[in-house]
C-alpha positions, 0 to 999 in steps of 0.5 A: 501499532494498530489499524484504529481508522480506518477499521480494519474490517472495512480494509479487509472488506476491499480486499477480499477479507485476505489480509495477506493482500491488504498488506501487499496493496497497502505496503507496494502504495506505502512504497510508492509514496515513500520514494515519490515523496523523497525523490521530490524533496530532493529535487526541490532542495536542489531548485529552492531552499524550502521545501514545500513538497514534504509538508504536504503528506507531514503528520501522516505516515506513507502506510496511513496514506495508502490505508486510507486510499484503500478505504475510500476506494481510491487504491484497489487492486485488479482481481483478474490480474491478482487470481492469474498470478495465484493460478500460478503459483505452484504448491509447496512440497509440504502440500504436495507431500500431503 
C-alpha cells in the first residue's frame, strides 16, 4: 500500500518532514475514528436495526480519513507540546556509549 493522495511530501510538509510523526498523528486519529466509529455502530444497533452511522466514513479506511484531516489542516499536532516531550526523552546506551 502507498500514500497516492494526498502526496506524501504534502503529509511530510505538515509534520515537519519527520515521517516518524506523520505516522504517529495519522495512526492515534486512525485509532480515534476506528473505536468512535465501532463504538457508534454498536450503540445504534442496539436503538434501531439499520445502521446508518457506519455508512457514513464506508469506502474509506480510518488511516485515509486522518490522512486527509492532515492534508487539509483539519488535524495537526502542537510543536510546543511535541519538542517537551522529546526534550525528554533520554538517549540510548548506544549513543551514550559513542
Amino acid at each position: 500500500m502507498s500514500v497516492v493522495k494526498p502526496e506524501i511530501d504534502s503529509l511530510l510538509d505538515k509534520c515537519e518532514r519527520n515521517p516518524f510523526l506523520l505516522c504517529a498523528v495519522a495512526s492515534k486519529r486512525a485509532c480515534d475514528i476506528n473505536n468512535m466509529v465501532c463504538g457508534q455502530h454498536m450503540r445504534v444497533t442496539q436503538i434501531q436495526d439499520f445502521d446508518d452511522i457506519t455508512t457514513v466514513v464506508s469506502g474509506e479506511d480510518p488511516v485515509s480519513i486522518a490522512m486527509n484531516e492532515i492534508n487539509d489542516g483539519t488535524l495537526s499536532y502542537v510543536k510546543k507540546d511535541f519538542d517537551k516531550e522529546l526534550s525528554g526523552v533520554e538517549p540510548s546506551k548506544k549513543q551514550q556509549e559513542s
